[in-house]
N, C-alpha and C positions, 0 to 999 in steps of 0.2 A: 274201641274200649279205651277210656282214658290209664293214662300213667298210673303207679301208684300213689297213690296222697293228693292227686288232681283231682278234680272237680269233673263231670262229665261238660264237654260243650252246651252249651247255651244255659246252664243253670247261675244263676245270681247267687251268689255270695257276699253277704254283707262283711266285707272286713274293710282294712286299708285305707277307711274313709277320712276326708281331710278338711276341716274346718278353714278354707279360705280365705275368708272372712267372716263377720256377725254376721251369723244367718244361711250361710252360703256354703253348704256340705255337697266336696263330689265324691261319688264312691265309683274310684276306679276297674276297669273290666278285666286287670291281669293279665290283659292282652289274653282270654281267650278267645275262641269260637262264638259265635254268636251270642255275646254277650256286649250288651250295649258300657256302656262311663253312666255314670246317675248321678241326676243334680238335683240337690234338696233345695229350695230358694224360701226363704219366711219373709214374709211378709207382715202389714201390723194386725192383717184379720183372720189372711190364710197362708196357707202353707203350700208352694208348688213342686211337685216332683215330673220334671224335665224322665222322661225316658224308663220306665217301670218293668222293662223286659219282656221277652217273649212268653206269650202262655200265665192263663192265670197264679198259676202257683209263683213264678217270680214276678208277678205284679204283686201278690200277697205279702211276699217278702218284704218287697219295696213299702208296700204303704203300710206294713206295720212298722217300719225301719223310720219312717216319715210320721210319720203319729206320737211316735217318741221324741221327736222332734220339737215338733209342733206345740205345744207345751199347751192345749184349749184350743188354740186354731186349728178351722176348717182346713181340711188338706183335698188340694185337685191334682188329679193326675194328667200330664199329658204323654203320649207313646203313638208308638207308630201302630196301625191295625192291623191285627190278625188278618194273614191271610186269608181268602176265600171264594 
């Protein structure tokens, strides 16, 4: 069971995130549990998000986080695969 006010392990939470440069947003992982660092990268057509999380629901996260982004550009995801 996570702390009080924590997050459960492996859930994505958009916060903290940090504009590196034009284009180039990471949203770091809090150092929890199974949660990956997430890189937003724009490009001039599409929009790349580096690493979307385990499990659909924080990939959802992620590319609606990424969409907003995006501002009309396509957004691709790349991640590691679900186990199986």
């Amino acid at each position: 069971m996570p702390a009080y006010g924590q997050p459960e392990p492996g859930v994505v939470e958009i916060t903290g995130e940090q504009e590196i440069a034009p284009d180039l947003v990471v949203v770091p992982n809090r150092h929890m549990d199974l949660v990956p660092n997430i890189g937003v990268i724009g490009g001039t057509h599409s929009v790349l998000v580096v690493e979307t999380g385990m499990g659909p629901r924080n990939a959802e996260k992620v590319l609606k986080f990424a969409a907003s982004r995006a501002r009309g550009r396509r957004v691709q995801g790349v991640g590691k695969p679900e186990p199986g």
